[in-house]
C-alpha positions as CSV (number, residue, x, y, z in Angstrom):
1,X,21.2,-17.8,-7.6
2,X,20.1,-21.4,-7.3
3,X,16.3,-20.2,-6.5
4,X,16.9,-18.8,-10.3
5,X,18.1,-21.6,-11.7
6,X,14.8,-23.6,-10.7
7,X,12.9,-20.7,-11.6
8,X,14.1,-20.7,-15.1
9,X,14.3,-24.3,-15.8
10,X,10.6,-24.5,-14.4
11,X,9.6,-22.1,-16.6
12,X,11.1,-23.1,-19.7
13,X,9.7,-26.5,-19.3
14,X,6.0,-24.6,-18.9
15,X,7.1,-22.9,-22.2
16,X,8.1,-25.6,-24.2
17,X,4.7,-27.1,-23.5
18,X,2.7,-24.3,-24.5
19,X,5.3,-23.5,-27.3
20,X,4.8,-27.1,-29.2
21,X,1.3,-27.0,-28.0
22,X,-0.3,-23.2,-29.4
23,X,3.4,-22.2,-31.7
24,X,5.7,-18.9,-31.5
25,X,3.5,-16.4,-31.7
26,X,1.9,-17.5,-28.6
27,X,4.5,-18.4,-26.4
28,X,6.4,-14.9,-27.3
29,X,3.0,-13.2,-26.3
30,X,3.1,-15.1,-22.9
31,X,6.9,-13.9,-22.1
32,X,6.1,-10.5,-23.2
33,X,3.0,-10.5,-20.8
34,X,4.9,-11.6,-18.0
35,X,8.0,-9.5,-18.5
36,X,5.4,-6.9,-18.2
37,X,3.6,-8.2,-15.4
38,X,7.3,-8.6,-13.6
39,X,7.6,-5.2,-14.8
40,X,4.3,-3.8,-12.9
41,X,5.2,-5.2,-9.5
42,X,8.7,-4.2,-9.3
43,X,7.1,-0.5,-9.7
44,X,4.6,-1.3,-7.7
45,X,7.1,-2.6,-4.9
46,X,9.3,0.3,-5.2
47,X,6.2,2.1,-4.8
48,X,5.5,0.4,-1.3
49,X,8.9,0.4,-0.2
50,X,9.4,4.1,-0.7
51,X,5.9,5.2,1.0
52,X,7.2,2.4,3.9
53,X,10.4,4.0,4.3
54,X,8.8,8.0,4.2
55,X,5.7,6.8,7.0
56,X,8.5,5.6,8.9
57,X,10.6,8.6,8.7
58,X,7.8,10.1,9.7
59,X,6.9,7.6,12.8
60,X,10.3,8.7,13.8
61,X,9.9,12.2,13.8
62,X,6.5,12.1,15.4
63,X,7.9,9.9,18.3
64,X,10.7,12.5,18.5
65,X,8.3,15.8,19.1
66,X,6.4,13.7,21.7
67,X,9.7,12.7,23.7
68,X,10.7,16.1,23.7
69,X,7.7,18.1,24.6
70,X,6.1,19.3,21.0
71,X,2.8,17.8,21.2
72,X,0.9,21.2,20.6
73,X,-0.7,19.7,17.2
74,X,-2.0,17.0,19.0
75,X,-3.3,18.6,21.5
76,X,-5.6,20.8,19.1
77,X,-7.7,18.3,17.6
78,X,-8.5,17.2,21.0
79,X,-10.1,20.5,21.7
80,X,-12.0,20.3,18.2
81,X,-13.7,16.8,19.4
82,X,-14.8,18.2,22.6
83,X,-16.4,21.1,20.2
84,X,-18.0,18.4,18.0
85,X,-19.1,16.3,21.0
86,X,-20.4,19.2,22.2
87,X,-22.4,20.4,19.3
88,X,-23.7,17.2,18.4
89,X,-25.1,17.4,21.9
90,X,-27.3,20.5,21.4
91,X,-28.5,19.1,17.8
92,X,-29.5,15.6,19.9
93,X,-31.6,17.6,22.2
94,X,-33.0,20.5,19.4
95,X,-34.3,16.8,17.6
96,X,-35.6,14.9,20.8
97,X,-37.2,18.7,21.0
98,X,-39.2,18.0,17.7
99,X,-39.8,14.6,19.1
């Protein structure tokens, strides 16, 4: 509460300048601005903190499948880069062929 407290009084000092300096109209633009600035992040956090919580969820799971023995989907895209390696081999030679 005290981090507020300096928070506010900081800004309304920065707003009394710019008030007596450019008028109302101008300093109630500013505070609408940032309200929706303040606005934006907060979603934007929320955002974060919710896609944070699910990849962790996740983590969890994952890590849970591989302690217990379920690592068949990992085990297929192994299979799938031996198959690329493997392909990628014969198109190196086919273009050294050319060469």
């Amino acid at each position: 509460m005290a981090n507020n407290r300096i928070l506010s009084e900081k800004l309304e000092s920065l707003l009394q300048g710019i008030h007596e300096q450019y008028g109302n109209a101008l300093t109630d633009e500013l505070i609408a601005r940032l309200e929706n600035t303040i606005a934006d992040f907060n979603e934007e956090i929320d955002s974060l903190m919710s896609e944070l919580k699910e990849n962790a969820t996740l983590k969890e799971k994952l890590m849970a499948d591989i302690k217990s023995g379920k690592n068949e989907k990992n085990d297929e895209p192994k299979e799938d880069s031996a198959e690329e390696v493997k392909e990628v081999s014969e198109w190196e030679k086919r273009l050294e062929g050319l060469s």
